[in-house]
Every structure is written in C-alpha cells, then in structure tokens.
TORBA-395730 format. One record per atom (N, C-alpha, C): x, y, z negated; atom name; residue number from 1; residue in one letter. Coordinates in steps of 0.02 Angstrom, whole numbers, padded with zeros to 5 digits, always signed. Example, Ala and Ser with C-alpha at 12.3 -4.5 7.8 and 13.67 -1.06 7.14 Angstrom:
BEGIN
+--------+--------+--------+------+-----+------+
!     c1 !     c2 !     c3 ! atom ! seq ! type !
+--------+--------+--------+------+-----+------+
! +00660 ! -00284 ! -00390 !    N !   1 !    A !
! +00615 ! -00225 ! -00390 !   CA !   1 !    A !
! +00660 ! -00165 ! -00390 !    C !   1 !    A !
! +00642 ! -00112 ! -00354 !    N !   2 !    S !
! +00684 ! -00053 ! -00357 !   CA !   2 !    S !
! +00645 ! +00002 ! -00394 !    C !   2 !    S !
+--------+--------+--------+------+-----+------+
end
This chain:
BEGIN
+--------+--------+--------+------+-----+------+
!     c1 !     c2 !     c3 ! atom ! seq ! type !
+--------+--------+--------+------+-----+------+
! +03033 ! +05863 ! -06640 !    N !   1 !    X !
! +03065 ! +05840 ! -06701 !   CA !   1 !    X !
! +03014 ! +05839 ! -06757 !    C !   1 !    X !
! +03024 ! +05795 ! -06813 !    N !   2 !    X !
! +02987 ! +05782 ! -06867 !   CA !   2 !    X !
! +03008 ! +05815 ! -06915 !    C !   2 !    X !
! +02958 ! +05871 ! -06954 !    N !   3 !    X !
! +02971 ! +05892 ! -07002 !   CA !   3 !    X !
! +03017 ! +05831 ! -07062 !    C !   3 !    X !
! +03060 ! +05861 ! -07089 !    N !   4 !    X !
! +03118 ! +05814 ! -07118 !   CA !   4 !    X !
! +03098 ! +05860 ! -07194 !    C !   4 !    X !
! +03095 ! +05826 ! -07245 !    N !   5 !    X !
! +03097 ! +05868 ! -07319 !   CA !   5 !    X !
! +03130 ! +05834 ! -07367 !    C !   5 !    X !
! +03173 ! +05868 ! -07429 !    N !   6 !    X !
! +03212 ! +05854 ! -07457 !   CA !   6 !    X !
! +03198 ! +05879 ! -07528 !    C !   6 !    X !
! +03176 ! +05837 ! -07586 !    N !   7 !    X !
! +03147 ! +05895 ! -07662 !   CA !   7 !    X !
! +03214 ! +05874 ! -07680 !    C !   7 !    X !
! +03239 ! +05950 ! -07737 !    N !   8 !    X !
! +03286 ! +05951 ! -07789 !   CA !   8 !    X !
! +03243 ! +05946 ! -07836 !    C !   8 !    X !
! +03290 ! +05912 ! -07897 !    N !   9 !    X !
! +03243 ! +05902 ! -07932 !   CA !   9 !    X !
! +03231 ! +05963 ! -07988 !    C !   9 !    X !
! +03204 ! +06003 ! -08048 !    N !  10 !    X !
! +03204 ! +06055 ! -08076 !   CA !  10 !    X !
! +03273 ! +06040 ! -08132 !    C !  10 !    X !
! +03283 ! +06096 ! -08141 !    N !  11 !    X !
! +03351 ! +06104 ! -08213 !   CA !  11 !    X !
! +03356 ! +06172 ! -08223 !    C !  11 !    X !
! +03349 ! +06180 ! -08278 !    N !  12 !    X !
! +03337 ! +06250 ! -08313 !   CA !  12 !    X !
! +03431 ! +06267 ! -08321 !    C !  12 !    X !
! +03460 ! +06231 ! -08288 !    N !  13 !    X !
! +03543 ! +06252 ! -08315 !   CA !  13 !    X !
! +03567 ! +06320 ! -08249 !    C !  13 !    X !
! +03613 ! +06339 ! -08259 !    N !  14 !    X !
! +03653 ! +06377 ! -08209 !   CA !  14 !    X !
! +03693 ! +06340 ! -08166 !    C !  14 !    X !
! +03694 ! +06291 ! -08181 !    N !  15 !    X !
! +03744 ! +06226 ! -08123 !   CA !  15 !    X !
! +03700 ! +06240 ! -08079 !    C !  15 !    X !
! +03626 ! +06219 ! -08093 !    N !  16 !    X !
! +03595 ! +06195 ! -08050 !   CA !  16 !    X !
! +03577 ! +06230 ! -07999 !    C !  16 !    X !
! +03584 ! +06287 ! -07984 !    N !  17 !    X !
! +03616 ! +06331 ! -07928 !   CA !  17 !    X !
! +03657 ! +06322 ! -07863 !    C !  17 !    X !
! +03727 ! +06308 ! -07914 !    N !  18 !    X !
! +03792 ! +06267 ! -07885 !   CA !  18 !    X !
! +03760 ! +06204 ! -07838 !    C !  18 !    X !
! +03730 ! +06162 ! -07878 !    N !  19 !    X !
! +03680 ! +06101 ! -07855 !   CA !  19 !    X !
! +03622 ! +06092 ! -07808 !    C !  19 !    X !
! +03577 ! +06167 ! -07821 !    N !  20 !    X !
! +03558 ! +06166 ! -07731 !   CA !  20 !    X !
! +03590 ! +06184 ! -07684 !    C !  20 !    X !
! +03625 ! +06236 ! -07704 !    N !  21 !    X !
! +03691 ! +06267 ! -07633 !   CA !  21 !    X !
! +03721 ! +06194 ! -07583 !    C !  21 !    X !
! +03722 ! +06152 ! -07632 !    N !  22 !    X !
! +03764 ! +06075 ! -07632 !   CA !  22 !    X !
! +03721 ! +06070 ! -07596 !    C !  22 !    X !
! +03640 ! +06022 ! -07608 !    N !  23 !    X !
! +03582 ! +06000 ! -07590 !   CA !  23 !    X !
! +03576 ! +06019 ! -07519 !    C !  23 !    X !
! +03564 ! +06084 ! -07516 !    N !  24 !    X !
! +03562 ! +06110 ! -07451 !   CA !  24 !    X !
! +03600 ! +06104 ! -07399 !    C !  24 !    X !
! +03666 ! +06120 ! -07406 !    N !  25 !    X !
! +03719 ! +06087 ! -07373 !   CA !  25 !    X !
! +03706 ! +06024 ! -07332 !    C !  25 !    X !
! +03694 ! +05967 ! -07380 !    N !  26 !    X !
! +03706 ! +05901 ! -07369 !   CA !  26 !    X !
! +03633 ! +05919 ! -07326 !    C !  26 !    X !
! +03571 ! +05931 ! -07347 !    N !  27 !    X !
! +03519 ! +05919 ! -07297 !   CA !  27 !    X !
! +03530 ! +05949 ! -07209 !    C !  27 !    X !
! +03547 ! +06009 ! -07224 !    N !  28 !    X !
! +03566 ! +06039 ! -07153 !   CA !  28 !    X !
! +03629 ! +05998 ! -07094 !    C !  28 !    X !
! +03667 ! +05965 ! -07146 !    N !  29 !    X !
! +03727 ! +05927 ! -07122 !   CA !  29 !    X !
! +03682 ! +05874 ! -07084 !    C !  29 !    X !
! +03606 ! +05835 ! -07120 !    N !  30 !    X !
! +03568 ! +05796 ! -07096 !   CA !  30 !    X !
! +03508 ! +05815 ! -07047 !    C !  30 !    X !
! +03513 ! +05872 ! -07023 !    N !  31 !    X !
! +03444 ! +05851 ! -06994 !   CA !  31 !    X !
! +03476 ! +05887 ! -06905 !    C !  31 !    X !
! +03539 ! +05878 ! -06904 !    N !  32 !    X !
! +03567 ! +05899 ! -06833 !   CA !  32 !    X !
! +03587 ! +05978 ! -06818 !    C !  32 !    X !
! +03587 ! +05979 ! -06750 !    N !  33 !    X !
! +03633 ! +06046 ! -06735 !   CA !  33 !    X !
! +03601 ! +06095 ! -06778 !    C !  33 !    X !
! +03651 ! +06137 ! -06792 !    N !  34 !    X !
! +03616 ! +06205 ! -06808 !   CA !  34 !    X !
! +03687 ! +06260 ! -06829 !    C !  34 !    X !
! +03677 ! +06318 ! -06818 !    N !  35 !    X !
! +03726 ! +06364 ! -06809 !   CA !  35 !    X !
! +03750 ! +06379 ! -06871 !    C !  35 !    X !
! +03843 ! +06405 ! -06861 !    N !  36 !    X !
! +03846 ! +06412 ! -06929 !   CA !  36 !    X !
! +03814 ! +06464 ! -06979 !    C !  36 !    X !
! +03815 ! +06525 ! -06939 !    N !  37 !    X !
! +03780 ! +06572 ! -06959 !   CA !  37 !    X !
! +03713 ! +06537 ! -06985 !    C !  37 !    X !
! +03676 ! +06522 ! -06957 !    N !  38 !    X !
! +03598 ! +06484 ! -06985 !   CA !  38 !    X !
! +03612 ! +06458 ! -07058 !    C !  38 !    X !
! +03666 ! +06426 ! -07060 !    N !  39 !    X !
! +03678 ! +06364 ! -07102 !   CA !  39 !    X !
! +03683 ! +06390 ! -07163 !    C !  39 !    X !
! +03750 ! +06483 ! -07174 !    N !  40 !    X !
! +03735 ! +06502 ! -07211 !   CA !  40 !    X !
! +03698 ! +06550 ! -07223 !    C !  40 !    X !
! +03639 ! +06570 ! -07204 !    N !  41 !    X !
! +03580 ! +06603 ! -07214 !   CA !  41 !    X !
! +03555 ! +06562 ! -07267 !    C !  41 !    X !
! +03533 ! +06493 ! -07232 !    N !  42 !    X !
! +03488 ! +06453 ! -07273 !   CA !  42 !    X !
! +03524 ! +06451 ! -07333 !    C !  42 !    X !
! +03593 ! +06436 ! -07345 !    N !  43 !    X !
! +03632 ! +06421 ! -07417 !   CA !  43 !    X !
! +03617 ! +06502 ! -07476 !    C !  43 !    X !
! +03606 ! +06553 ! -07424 !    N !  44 !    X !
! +03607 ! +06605 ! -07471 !   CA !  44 !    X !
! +03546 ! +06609 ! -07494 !    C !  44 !    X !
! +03484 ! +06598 ! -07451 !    N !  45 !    X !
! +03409 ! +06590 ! -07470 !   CA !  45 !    X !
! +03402 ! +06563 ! -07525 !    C !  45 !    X !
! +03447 ! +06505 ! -07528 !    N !  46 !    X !
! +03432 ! +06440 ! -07577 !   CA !  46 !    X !
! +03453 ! +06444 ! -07632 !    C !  46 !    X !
! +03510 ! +06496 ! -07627 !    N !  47 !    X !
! +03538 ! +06517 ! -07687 !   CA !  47 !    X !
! +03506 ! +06580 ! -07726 !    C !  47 !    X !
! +03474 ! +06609 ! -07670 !    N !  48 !    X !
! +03432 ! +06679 ! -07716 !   CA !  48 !    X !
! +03364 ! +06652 ! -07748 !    C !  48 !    X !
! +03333 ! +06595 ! -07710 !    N !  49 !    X !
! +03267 ! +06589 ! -07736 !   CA !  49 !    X !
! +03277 ! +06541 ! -07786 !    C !  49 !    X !
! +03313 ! +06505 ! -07793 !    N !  50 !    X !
! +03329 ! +06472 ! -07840 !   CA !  50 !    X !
! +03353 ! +06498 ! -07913 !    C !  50 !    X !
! +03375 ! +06564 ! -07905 !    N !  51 !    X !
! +03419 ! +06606 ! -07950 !   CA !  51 !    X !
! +03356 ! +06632 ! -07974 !    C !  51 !    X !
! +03326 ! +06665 ! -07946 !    N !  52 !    X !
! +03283 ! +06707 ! -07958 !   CA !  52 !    X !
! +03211 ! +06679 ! -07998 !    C !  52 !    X !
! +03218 ! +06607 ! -07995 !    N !  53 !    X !
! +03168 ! +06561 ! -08029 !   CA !  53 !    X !
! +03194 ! +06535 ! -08088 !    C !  53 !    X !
! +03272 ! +06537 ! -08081 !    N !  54 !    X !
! +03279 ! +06538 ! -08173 !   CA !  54 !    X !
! +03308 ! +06589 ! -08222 !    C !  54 !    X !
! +03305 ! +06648 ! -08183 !    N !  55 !    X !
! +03280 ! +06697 ! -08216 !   CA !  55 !    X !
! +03228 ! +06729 ! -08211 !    C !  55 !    X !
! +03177 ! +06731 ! -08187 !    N !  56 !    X !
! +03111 ! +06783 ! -08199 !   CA !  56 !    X !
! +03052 ! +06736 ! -08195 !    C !  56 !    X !
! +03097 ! +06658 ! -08168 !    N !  57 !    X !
! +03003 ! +06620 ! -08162 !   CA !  57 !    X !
! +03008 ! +06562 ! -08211 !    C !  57 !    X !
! +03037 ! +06557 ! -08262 !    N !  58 !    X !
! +03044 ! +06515 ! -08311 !   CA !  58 !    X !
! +03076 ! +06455 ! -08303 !    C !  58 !    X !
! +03115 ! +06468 ! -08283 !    N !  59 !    X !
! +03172 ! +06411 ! -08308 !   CA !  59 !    X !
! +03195 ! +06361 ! -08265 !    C !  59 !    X !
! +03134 ! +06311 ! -08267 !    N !  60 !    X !
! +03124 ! +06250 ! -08223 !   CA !  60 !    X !
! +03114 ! +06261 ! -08159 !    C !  60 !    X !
! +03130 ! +06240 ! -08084 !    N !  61 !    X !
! +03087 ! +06243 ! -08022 !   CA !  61 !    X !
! +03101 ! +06209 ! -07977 !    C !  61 !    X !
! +03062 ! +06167 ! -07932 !    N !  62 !    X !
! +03065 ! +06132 ! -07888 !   CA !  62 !    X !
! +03077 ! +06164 ! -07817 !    C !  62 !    X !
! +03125 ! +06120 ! -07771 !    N !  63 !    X !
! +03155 ! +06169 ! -07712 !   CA !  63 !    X !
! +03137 ! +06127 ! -07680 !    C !  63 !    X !
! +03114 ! +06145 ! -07606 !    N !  64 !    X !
! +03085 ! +06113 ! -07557 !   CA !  64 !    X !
! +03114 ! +06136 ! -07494 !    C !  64 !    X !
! +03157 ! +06082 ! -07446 !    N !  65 !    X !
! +03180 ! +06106 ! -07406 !   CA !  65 !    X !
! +03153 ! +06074 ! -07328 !    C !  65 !    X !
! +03116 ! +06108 ! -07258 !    N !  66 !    X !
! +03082 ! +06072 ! -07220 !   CA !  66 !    X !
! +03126 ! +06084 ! -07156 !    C !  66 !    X !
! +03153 ! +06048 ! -07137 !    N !  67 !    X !
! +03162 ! +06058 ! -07046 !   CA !  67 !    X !
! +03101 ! +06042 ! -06991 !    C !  67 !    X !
! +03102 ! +06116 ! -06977 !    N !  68 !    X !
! +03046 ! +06121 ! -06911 !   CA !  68 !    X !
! +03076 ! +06118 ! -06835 !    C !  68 !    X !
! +03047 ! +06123 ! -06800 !    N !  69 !    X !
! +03103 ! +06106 ! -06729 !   CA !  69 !    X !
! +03149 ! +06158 ! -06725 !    C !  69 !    X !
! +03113 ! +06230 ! -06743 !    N !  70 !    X !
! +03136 ! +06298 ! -06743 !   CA !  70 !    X !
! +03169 ! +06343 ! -06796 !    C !  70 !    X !
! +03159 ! +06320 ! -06868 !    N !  71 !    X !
! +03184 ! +06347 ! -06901 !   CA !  71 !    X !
! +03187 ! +06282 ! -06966 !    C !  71 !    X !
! +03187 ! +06327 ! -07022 !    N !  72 !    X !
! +03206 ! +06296 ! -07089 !   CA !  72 !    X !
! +03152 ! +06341 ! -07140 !    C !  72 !    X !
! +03134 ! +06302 ! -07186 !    N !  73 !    X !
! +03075 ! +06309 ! -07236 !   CA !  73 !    X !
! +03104 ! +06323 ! -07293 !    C !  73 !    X !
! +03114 ! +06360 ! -07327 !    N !  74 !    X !
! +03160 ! +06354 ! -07400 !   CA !  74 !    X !
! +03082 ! +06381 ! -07452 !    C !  74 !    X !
! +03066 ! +06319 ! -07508 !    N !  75 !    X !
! +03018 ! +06322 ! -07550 !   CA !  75 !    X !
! +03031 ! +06331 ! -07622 !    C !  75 !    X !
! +03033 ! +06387 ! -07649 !    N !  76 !    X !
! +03058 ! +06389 ! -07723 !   CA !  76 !    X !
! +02990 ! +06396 ! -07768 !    C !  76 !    X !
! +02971 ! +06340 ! -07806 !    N !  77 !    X !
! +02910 ! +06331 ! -07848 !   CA !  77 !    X !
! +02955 ! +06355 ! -07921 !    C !  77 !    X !
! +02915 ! +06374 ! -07963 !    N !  78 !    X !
! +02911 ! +06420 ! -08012 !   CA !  78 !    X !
! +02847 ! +06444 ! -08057 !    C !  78 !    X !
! +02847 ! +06463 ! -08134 !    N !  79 !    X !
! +02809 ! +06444 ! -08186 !   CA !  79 !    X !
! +02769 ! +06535 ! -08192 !    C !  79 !    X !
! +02804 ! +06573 ! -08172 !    N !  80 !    X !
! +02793 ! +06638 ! -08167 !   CA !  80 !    X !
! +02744 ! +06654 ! -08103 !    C !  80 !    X !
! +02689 ! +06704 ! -08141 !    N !  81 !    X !
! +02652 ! +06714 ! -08090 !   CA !  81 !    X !
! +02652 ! +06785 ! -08039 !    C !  81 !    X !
! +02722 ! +06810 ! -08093 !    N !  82 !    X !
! +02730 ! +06894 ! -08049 !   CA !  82 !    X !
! +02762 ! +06864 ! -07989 !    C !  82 !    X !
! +02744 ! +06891 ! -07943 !    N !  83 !    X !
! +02769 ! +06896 ! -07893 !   CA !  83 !    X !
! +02851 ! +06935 ! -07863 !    C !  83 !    X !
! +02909 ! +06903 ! -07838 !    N !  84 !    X !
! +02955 ! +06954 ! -07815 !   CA !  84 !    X !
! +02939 ! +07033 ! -07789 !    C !  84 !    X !
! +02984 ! +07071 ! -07812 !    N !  85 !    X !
! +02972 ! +07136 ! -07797 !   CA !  85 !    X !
! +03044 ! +07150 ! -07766 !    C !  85 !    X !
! +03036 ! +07201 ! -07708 !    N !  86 !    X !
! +03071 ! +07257 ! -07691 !   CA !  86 !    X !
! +03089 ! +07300 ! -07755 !    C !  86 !    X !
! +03161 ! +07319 ! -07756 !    N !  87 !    X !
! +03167 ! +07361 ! -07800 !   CA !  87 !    X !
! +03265 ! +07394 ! -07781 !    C !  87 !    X !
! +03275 ! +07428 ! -07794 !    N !  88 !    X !
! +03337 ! +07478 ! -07787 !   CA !  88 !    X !
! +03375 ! +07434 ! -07809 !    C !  88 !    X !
! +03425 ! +07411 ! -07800 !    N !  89 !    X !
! +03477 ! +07375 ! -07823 !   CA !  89 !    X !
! +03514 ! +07418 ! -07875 !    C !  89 !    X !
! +03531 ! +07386 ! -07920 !    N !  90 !    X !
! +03586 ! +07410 ! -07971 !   CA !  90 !    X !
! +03656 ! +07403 ! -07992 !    C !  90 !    X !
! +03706 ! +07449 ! -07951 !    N !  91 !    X !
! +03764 ! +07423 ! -07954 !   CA !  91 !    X !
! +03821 ! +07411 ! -08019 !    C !  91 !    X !
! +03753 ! +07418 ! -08059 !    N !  92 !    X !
! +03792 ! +07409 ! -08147 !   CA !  92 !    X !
! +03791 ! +07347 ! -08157 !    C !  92 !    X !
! +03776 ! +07300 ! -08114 !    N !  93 !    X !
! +03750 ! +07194 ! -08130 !   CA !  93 !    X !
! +03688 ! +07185 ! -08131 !    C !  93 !    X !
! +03628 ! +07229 ! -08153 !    N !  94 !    X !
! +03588 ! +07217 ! -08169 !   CA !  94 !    X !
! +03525 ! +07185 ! -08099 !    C !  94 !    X !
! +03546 ! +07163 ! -08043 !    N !  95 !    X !
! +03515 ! +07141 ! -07977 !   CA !  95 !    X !
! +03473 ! +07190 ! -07958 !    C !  95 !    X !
! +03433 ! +07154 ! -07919 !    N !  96 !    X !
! +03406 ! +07178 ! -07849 !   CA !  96 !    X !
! +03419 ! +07186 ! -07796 !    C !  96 !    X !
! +03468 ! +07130 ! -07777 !    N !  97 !    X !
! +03516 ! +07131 ! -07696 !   CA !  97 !    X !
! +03483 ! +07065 ! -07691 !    C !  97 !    X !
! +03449 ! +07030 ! -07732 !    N !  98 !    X !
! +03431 ! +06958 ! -07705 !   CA !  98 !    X !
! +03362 ! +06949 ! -07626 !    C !  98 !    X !
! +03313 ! +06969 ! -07686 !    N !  99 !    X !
! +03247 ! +06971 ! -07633 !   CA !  99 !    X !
! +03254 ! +07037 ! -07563 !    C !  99 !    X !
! +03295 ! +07071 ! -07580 !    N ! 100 !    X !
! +03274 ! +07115 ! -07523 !   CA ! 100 !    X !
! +03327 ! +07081 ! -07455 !    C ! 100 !    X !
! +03393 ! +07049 ! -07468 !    N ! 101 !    X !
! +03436 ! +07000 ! -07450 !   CA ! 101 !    X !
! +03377 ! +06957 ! -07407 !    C ! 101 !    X !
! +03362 ! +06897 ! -07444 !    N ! 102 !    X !
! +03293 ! +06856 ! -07414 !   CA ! 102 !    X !
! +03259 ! +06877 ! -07368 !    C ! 102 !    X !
! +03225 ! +06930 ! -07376 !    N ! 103 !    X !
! +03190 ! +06965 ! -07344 !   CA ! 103 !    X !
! +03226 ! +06980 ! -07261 !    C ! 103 !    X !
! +03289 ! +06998 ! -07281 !    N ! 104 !    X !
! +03320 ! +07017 ! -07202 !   CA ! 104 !    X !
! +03348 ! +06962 ! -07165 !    C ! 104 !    X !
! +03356 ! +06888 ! -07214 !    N ! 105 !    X !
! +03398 ! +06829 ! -07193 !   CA ! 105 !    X !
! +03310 ! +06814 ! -07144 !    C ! 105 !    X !
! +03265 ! +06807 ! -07170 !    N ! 106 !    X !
! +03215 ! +06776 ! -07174 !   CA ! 106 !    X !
! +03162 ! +06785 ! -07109 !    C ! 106 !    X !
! +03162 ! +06749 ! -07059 !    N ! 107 !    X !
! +03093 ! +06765 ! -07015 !   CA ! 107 !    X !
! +03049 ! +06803 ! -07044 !    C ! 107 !    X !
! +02999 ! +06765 ! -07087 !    N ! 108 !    X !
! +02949 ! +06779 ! -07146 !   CA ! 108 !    X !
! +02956 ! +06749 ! -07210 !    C ! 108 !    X !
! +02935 ! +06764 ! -07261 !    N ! 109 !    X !
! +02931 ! +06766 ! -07331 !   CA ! 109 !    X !
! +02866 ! +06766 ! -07347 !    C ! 109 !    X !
! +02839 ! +06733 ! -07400 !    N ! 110 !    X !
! +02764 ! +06713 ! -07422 !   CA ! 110 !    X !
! +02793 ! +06689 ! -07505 !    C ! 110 !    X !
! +02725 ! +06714 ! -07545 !    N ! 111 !    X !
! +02731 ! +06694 ! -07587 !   CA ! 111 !    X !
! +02658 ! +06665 ! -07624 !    C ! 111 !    X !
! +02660 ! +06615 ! -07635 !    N ! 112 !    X !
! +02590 ! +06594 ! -07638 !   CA ! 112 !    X !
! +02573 ! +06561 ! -07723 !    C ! 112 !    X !
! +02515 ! +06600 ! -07729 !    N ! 113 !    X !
! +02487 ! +06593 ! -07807 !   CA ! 113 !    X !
! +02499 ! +06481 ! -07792 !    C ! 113 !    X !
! +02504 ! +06452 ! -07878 !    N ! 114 !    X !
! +02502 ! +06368 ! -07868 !   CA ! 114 !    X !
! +02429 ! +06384 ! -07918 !    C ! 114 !    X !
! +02377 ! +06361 ! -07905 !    N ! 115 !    X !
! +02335 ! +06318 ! -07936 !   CA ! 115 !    X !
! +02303 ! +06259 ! -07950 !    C ! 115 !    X !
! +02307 ! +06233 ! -08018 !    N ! 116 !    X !
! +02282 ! +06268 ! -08052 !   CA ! 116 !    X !
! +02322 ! +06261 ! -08104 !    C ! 116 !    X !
! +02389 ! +06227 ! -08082 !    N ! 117 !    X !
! +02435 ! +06259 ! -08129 !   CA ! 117 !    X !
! +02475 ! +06310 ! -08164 !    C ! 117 !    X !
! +02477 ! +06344 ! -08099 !    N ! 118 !    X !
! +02500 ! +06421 ! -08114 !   CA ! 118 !    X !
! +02569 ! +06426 ! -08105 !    C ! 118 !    X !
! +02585 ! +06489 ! -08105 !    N ! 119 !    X !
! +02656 ! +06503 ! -08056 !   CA ! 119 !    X !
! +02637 ! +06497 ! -08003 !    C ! 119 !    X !
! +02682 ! +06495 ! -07972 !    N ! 120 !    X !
! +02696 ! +06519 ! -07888 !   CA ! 120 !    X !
! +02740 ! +06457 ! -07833 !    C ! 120 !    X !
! +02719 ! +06485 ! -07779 !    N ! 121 !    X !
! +02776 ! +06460 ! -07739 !   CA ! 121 !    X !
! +02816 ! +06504 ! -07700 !    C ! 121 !    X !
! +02879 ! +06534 ! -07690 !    N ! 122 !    X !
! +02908 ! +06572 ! -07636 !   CA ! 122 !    X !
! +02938 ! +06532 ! -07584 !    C ! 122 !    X !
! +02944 ! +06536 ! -07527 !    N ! 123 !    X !
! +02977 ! +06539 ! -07486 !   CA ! 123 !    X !
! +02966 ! +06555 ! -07423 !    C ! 123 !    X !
! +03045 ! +06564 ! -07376 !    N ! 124 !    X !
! +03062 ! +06605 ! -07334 !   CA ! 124 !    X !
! +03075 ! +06544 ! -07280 !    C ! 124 !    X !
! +03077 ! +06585 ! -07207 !    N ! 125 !    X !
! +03066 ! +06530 ! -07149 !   CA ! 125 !    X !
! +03121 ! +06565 ! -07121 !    C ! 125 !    X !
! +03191 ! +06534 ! -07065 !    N ! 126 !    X !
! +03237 ! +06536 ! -07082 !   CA ! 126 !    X !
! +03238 ! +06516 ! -07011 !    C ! 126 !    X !
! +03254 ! +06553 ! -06946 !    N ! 127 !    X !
! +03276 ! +06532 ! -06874 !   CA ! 127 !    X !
! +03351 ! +06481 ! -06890 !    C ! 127 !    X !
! +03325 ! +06415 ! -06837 !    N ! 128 !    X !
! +03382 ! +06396 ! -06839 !   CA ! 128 !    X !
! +03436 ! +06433 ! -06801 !    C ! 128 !    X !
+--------+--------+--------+------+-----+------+
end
C-alpha cells in the first residue's frame, strides 16, 4: 500500500480540535480496513496532539496524517520548541493525562526539533 497523507489546515480556535477529530475520521474511513479500536486510538492521538499544540506550542499547527501498510502516522507541527513532558496528572483540571495517554496509545512517539524555523514536530505511530 501507498503511503496516503492528509494536511489540516492550522486554526488557533478550540473548534479546531472538534475539526481534526472530524478530519481524522473521514481519512481513516478512506484509506480501508482498520479496527475499531485502532480507529479510536488514532482519534484520541489526534485530539491530544492537537490540544496540546494550542495550548503550550502556540496556537497555530499543522496535522499530518500518513497511512503505512502497518500502522498510522499522526504529525502535530507546532511553534514551541519545549518539548512534551511526562508529568503527574492533576485531578484539579489542570492536565497531564494527555502525553502520557499518547505514549501508551502509541507504538513510538518522536519529537523532532523543525529547522530553521523553529518549533517542533510531534508525532506518534499508531498499529493499525
């Protein structure tokens, strides 16, 4: 099979959340079988890295989604150059159930410096 890719486009809003959850959907609906369980892994991936880029990586970010024969690519670009951290979750609202979440949905996780623009790229690789 041919890697298949799909960009959202960036929006600094909170819809736009709602709007990759959507995105994703519709791509996975396109690129053939895949389990439901898989299906929502990838929707929760898409929703944490996405979340997590408009709050801590400034605002804007481009989502990149790849079908490999074997799994799924989820790419969250972002303006911030800290990197996600592990950290204790806080059951007062304040997060940290996102990345460590990812982390367990996730084959592997990478996060890679963008130059020479700056910020980052995250994403997680995702058994179909």
């Amino acid at each position: 099979m041919v890697a298949m890719k799909v960009k959202v486009a960036p929006d600094p809003s909170t819809a736009s959340i709602a709007r990759a959850r959507e995105s994703a959907r519709s791509f996975l609906e396109g690129i053939g079988p895949i389990g439901d369980d898989a299906a929502t892994s990838v929707v929760l991936v898409v929703s944490e890295l996405v979340t997590n880029a408009l709050r801590h990586g400034g605002g804007a970010y481009p989502l990149d989604l790849v079908a490999h024969p074997d799994s799924i690519e989820v790419a969250v670009h972002d303006h911030s150059s800290q990197a996600p951290r592990m950290r204790t979750p806080e059951l007062n609202g304040t997060g940290g159930f996102g990345w460590p979440m990812v982390n367990r949905l996730a084959r592997a996780t990478a996060v890679t410096p963008r130059r020479p623009s700056g910020g980052k790229t995250v994403s997680a690789l995702r058994p179909r």
